[in-house]
C-alpha positions in Angstrom: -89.4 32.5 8.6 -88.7 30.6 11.7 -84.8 30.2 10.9 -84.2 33.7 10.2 -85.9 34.3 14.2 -82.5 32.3 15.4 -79.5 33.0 12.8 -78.8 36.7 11.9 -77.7 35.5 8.3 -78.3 32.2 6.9 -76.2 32.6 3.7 -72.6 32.8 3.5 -70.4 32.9 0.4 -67.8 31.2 1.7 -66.4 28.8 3.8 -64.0 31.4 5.8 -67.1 33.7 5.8 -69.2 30.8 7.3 -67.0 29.9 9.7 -66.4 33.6 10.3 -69.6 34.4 10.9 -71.7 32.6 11.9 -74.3 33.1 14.7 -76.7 32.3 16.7 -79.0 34.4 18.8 -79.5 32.7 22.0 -82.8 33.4 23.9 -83.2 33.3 27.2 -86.4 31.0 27.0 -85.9 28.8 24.2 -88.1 25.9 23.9 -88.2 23.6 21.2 -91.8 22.1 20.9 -93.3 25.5 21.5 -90.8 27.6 19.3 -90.2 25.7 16.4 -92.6 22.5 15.9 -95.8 25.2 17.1 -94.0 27.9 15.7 -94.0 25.9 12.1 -97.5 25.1 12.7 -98.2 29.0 13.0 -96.5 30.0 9.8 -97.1 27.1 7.6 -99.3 24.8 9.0 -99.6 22.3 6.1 -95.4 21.7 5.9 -95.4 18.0 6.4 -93.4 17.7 9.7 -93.5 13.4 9.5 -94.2 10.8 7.0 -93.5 7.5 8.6 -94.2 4.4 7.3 -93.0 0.8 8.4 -92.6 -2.4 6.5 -96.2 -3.6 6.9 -97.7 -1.3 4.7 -98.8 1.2 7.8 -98.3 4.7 6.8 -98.9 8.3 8.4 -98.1 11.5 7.2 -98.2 14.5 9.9 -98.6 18.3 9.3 -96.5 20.9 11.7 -100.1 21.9 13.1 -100.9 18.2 13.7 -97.9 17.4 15.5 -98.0 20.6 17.2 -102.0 19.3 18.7 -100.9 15.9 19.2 -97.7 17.1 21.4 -100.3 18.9 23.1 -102.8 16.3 24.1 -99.5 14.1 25.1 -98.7 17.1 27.4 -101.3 17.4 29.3 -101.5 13.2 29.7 -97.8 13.6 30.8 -99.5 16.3 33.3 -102.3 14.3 35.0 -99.6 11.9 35.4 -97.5 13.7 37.8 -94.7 14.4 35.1 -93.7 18.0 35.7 -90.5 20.4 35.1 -87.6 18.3 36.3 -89.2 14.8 36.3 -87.3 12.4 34.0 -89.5 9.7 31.4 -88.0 7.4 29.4 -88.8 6.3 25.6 -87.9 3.1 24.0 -89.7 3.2 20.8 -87.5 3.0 18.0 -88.7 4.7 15.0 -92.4 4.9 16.0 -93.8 8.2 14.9 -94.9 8.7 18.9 -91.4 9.2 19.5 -91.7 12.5 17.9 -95.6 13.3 19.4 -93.9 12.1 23.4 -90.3 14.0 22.9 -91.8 17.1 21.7 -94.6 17.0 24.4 -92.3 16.1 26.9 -90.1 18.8 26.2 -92.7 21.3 26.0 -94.2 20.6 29.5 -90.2 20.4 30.7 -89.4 16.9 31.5 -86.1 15.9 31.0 -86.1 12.7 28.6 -84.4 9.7 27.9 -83.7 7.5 24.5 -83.8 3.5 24.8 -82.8 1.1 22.6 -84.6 -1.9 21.8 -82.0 -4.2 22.8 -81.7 -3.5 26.5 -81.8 -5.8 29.1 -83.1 -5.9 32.0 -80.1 -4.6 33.9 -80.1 -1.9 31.3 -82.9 -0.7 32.0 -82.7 -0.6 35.7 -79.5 0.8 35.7 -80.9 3.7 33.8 -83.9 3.8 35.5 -82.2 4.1 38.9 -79.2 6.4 38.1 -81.5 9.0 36.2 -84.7 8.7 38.7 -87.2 7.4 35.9 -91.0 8.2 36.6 -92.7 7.2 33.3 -91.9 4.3 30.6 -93.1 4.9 27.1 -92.6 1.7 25.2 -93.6 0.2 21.6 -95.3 -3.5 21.9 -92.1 -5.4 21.5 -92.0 -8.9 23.2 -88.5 -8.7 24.5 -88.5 -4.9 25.7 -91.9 -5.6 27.3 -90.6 -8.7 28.5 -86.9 -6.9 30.0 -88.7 -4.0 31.3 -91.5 -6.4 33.4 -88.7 -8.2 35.1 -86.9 -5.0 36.0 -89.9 -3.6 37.6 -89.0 -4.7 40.6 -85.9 -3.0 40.9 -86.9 0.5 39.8 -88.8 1.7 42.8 -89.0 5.4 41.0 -91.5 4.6 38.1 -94.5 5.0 38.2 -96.1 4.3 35.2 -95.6 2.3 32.1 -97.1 3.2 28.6 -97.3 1.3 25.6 -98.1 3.0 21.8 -100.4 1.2 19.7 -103.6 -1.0 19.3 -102.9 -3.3 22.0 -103.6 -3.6 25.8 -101.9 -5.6 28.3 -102.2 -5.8 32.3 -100.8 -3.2 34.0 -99.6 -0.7 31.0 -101.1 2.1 29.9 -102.2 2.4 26.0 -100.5 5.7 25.4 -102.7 6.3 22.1 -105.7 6.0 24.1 -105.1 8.2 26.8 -104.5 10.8 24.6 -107.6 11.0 22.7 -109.1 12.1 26.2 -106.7 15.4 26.7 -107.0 18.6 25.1 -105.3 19.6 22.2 -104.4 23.0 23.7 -101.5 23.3 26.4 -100.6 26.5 27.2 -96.7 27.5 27.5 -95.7 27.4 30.8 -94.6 30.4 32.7 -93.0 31.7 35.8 -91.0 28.7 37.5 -92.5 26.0 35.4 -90.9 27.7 32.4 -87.9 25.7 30.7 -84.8 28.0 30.4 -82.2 27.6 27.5 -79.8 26.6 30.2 -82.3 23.6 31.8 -81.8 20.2 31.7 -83.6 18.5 28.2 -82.2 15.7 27.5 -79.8 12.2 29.0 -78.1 10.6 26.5 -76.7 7.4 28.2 -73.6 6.3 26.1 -72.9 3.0 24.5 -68.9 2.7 25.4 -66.6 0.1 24.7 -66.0 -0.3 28.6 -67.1 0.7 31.2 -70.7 1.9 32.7 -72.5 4.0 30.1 -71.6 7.8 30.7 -75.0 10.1 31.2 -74.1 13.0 28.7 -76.8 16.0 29.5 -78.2 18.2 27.2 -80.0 21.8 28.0 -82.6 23.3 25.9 -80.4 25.4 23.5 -78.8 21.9 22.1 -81.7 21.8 19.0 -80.0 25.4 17.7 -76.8 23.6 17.8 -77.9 20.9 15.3 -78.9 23.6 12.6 -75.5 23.7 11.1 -76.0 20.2 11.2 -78.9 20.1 9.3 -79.1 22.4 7.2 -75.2 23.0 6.9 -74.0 19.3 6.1 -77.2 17.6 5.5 -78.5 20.4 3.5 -82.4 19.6 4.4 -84.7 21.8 2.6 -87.9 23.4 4.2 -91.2 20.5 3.3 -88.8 18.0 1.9 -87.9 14.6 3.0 -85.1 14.3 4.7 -84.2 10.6 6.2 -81.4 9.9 8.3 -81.2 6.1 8.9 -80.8 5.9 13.3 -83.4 4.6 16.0 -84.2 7.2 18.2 -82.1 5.6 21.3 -79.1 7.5 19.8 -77.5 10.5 19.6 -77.5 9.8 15.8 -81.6 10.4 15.9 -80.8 14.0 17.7 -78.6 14.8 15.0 -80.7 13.5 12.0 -84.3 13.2 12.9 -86.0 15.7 14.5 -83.9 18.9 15.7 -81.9 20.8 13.2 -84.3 19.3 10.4 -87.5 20.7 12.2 -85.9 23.9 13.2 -84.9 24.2 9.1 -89.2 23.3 8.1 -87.7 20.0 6.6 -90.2 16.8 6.5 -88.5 13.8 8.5 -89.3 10.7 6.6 -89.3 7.7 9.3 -89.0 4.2 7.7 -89.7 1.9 11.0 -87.6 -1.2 9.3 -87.8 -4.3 11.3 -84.2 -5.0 10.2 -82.2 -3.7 8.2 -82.5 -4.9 4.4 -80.5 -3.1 2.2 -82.5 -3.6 -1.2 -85.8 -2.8 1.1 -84.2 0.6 2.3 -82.9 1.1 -1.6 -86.9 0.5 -2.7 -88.3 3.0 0.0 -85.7 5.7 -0.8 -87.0 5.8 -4.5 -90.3 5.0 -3.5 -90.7 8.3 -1.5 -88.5 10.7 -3.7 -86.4 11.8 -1.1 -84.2 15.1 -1.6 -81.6 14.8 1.4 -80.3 11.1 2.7 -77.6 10.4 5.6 -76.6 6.6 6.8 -73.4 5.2 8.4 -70.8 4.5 6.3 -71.5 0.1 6.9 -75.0 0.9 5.6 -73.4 2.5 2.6 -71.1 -0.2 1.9 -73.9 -2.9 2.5 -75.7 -1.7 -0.1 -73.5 -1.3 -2.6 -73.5 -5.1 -2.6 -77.1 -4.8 -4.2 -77.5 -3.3 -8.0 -77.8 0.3 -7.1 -78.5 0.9 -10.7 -81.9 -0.8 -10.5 -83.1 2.1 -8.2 -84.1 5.6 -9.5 -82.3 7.9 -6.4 -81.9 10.7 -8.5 -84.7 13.0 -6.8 -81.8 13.0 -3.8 -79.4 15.9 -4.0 -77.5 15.4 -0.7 -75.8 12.4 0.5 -73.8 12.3 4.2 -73.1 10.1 6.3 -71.6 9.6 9.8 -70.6 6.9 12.5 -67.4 6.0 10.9 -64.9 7.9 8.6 -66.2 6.9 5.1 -63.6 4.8 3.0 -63.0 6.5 -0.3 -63.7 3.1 -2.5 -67.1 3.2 -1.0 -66.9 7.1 -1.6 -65.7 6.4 -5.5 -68.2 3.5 -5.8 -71.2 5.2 -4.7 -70.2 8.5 -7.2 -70.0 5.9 -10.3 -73.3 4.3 -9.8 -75.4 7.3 -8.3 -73.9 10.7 -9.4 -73.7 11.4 -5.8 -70.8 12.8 -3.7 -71.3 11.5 -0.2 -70.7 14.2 2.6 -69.0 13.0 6.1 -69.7 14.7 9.4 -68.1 13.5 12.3 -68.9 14.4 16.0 -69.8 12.2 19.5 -72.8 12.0 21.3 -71.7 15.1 23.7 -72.3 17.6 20.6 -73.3 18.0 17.2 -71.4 17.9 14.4 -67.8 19.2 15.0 -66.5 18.1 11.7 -68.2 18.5 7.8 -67.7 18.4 4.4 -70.3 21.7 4.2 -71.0 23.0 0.5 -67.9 26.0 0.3 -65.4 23.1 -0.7 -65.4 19.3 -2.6 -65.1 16.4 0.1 -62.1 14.8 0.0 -62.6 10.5 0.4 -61.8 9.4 3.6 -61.1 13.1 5.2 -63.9 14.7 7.8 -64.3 17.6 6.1 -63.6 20.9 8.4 -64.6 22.1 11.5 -68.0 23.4 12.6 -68.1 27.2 13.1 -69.8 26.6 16.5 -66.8 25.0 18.2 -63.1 26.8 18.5 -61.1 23.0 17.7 -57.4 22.8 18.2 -55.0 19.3 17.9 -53.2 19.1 21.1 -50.2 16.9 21.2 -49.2 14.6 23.8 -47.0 17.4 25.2 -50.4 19.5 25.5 -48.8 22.1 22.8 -51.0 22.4 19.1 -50.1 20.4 16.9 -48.6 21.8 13.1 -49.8 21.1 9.9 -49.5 17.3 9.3 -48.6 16.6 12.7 -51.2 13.8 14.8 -53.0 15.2 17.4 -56.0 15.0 20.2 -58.9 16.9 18.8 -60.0 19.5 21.5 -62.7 21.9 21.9 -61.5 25.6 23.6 -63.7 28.0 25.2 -66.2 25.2 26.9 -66.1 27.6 30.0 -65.9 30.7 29.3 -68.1 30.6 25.9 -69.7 27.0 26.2 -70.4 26.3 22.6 -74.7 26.0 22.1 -75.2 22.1 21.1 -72.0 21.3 23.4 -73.1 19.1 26.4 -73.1 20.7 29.9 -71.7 17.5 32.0 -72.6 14.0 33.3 -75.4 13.8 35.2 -75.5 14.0 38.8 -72.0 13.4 38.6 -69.8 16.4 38.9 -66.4 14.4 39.3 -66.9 13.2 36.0 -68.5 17.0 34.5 -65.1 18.6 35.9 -62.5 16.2 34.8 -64.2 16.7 31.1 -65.6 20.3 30.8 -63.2 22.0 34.2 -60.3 23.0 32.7 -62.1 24.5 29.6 -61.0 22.6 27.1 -62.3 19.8 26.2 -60.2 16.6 25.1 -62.3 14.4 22.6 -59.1 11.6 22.8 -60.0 11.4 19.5 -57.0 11.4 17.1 -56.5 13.1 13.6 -54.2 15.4 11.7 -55.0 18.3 9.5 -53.1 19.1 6.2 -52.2 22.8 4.7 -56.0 23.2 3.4 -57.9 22.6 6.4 -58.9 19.3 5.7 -58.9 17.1 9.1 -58.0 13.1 8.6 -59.1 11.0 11.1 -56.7 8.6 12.6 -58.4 6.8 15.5 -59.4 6.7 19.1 -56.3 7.5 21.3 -56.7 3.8 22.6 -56.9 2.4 18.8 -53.2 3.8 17.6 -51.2 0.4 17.3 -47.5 1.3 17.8 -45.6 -1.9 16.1 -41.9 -1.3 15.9 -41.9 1.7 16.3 -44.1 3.1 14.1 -47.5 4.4 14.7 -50.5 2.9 12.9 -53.7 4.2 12.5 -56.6 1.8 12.0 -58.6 4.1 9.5 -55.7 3.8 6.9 -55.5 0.1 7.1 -59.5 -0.1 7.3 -59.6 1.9 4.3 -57.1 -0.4 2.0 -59.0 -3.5 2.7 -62.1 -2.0 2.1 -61.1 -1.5 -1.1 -60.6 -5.2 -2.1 -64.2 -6.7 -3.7 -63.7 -9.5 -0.8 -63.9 -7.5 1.9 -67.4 -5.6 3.3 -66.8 -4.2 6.9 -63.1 -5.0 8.8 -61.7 -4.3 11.9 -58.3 -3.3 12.3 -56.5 -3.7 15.8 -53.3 -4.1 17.8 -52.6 -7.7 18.8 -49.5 -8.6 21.4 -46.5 -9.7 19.7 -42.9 -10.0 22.0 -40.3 -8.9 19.3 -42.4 -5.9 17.8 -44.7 -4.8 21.1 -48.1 -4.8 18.5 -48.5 -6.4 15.0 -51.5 -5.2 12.9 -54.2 -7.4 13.1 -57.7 -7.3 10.8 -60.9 -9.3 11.7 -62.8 -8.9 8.9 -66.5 -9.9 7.6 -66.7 -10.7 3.4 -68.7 -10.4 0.9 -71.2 -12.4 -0.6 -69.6 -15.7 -3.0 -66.2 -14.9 -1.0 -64.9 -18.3 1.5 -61.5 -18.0 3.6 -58.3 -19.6 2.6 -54.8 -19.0 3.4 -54.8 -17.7 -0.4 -57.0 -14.9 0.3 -55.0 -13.7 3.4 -52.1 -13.5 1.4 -54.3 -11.6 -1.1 -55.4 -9.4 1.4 -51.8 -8.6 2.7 -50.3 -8.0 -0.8 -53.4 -6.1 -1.2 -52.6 -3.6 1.3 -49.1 -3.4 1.0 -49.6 -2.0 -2.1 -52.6 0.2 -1.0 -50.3 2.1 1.7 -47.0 1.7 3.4 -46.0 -2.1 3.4 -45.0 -1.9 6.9 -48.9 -1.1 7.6 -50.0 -4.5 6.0 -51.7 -7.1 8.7 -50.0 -10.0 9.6 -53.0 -11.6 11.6 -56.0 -12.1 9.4 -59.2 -13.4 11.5 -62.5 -14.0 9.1 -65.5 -13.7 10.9 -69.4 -13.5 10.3 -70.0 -10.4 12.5 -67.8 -7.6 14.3 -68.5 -7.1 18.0 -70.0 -4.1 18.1 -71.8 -1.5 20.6 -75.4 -1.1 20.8 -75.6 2.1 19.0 -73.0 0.1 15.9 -70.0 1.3 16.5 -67.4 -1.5 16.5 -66.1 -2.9 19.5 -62.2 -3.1 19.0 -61.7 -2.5 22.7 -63.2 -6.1 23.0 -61.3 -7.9 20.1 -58.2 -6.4 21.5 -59.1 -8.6 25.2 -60.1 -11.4 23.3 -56.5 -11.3 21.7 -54.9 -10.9 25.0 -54.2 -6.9 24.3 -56.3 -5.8 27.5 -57.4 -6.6 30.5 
């Protein structure tokens, strides 16, 4: 089948024999939409590649041979455009299914693609616009995109055209779903210098940091075999089954759960294109559908375990995962008593694809990240640049970027070498991510190199302290951060957001303190307790300590 075209074995008997060897075959030409999502269509042609449905009652199921046309007539639309190898388009569609019919065309005719959010601004989107060199806008009907991306018009001399997918029209946008219908369903692979090399450009990710400009993390063309161990590895997808990993497609999380490694392995995506998140809804469309593989963030987890899980038949669903976050083990314990279900963590950044796992060789461990990849050659470096021992915290680091760059890896920043050498130069490259790994291989996460609170002397990371108040019934999603103190340099702080029927008092801070005093090392406990209706978070849900750390007077 298509898999076995890529991976020269695709079982292994072991984790040490997985990580061993395995392999991928690297072609020179490799193309995603032609090789795998026409490929499918060539083999099995009635595999369901899509079924999307929304929360209006609109549904659409798509074949491998109908996405493979579809991508075809979007092509050559892209074509008579003046979109060609090298130009860059950008997508802001959410979960639309003409994400998948515009990345898979765009990739096929060798543009170089970018993922939007919805909740862009209009200094978003010019900023992206500009620093990439946008030609082409394909946007759902959304009043505030619409709205953001009229008034930055103006300052985006580069594009050239704006689309918009569905029914309606609108003055000076293009109805993308139209055009199409007037293109051929046949586009012939590019050869010669129009071909797409495994080494080209595919791809911008821009990233949602905690400060700064967003970073433009590039992709090449090989990045879709890196996600197979993703997939079919962690996520466990199984060739014309659903598989639905809750993400819009402006993030990396939509890469690594939603089209890529899933299409590559014959799986179906199932697409729910929620207008909000509403976790009883999601519980409903998850039985609903039957799925067989599942993967959400850990908050999305925890959010709806405040529903009656019980009330849902989920028992067609024989993987869970999830990613984002390191998964607390009450959540962990919680979800295993009411569903049977062992959830799976995976843990990686927008710049790869998964670099940690709980794969099927070994029984996840609550709260650990499982082990590493066997694409990536990970080391802890301590802050003396030496690896780290057993039990010792360290900076996870990837070796080999150079000399052997790792296929799913990123290749650099965009058009900004300064930035590509300082990351990916020296060959190794630093994630400033923190964790520790124990005599069995199991990695721990302990937080971003930035997040360690160091109070008295002691080092503190946030994950521990997340995960004790977590497990009190009053508590749903916390923060836990450094806040200044002159005797002890830091004192733990939590901002936390509770449960439904839970009100602050003084008596429940002192609940929560005894709480986790008992949970972990007393000296861990927080002595600031802020309640709060929301944490501040990024735009792609991670949470924003950077920012509750200024707002305590922490940062500048």
């Amino acid at each position: 089948m298509i898999l076995e075209r890529y991976l020269p074995r695709t079982e292994f008997e072991s984790y040490e024999d997985f990580k061993e060897n395995y392999r991928v075959n690297v072609p020179e030409y490799f193309n995603f939409g032609f090789d795998i999502v026409d490929g499918w269509a060539s083999v099995e042609k009635d595999y369901r590649a899509l079924v999307w449905c929304d929360d209006h009652g609109n549904e659409k199921v798509f074949t491998f041979e109908e996405m493979s046309k579809l991508s075809n007539k979007a092509a050559n639309f892209f074509k008579a455009k003046g979109l060609k190898k090298g130009s860059v388009a950008m997508l802001i569609l959410r979960r639309r299914w003409e994400y998948w019919v515009c990345a898979t065309a765009l990739i096929k005719l060798g543009v170089v693609f970018i993922p939007g959010t919805l909740q862009l601004t209009k200094k978003d989107i010019a900023y992206r616009a500009n620093a990439a060199n946008v030609e082409m806008f394909v946007c759902l009907n959304d009043d505030y995109v619409v709205d953001q991306l009229e008034k930055a018009l103006p300052e985006m001399p580069g594009v050239k055209n704006i689309c918009m997918v569905g029914n309606q029209s609108r003055d000076g946008w293009i109805n993308f779903n139209e055009e199409i219908e007037q293109y051929s369903d046949v586009f012939e692979r590019p050869d010669g210098e129009d071909a797409t090399k495994g080494t080209d450009i595919m791809q911008i990710y821009f990233t949602s940091g905690t400060t700064g400009m967003p970073k433009m993390v590039t992709h090449n063309y090989l990045h879709p075999l890196g996600q197979i161990v993703t997939a079919k590895y962690w996520q466990r997808v199984q060739p014309n089954k659903l598989h639905m990993s809750v993400s819009d497609s402006g993030w990396a999380k939509f890469g690594w759960g939603k089209i890529y490694g899933q299409w590559c392995c014959g799986a179906t995506i199932f697409a729910y294109d929620m207008d909000k998140f509403v976790p009883a809804k999601l519980l409903e469309m998850m039985s609903k559908y039957r799925l067989t593989t599942f993967c959400a963030p850990p908050t999305m987890y925890r959010f709806m375990l405040q529903e009656d899980v019980t009330k849902y038949d989920l028992s067609s669903i024989q993987n869970w995962a999830t990613a984002g976050e390191p998964l607390n083990a009450d959540v962990f314990n919680k979800w295993y008593e009411l569903t049977g279900g062992k959830i799976h963590s995976g843990f990686g950044q927008t710049e790869g694809t998964v670099l940690f796992a709980d794969f099927e060789w070994f029984e996840p461990i609550p709260g650990c990240l499982g082990k590493p990849s066997p694409i990536y050659d990970i080391r802890l470096l301590g802050s003396d640049g030496q690896e780290c021992e057993n039990g010792e915290e360290g900076e996870i680091a990837i070796f080999g970027v150079k000399e052997n760059p790792p296929v799913g890896l990123f290749i650099g920043y965009y058009q900004d070498e300064e930035q590509t050498r300082e990351a990916l130069g020296s060959g190794v490259y630093n994630l400033k991510d923190v964790a520790w790994m124990d005599s069995n291989g199991y990695y721990t996460f302990v937080g971003r190199h930035d997040d360690v609170i160091k109070c008295s002397g002691y080092r503190i990371g946030p994950f521990e302290v997340e995960s004790a108040l977590i497990e009190h019934p009053a508590v749903v999603e916390c923060a836990i951060t450094g806040a200044p103190d002159p005797i002890r340099g830091q004192v733990v702080k939590a901002t936390i957001v509770l449960a439904k029927g839970w009100e602050p008092s003084d008596e429940l801070v002192k609940e929560l303190q005894n709480h986790v005093k008992k949970a972990t090392a007393p000296y861990k406990y927080p002595r600031i307790i802020e309640f709060v209706d929301e944490l501040p978070k990024t735009l792609g849900g991670k949470i924003k300590r950077a920012e509750i750390r200024k707002a305590d007077g922490n940062e500048k």
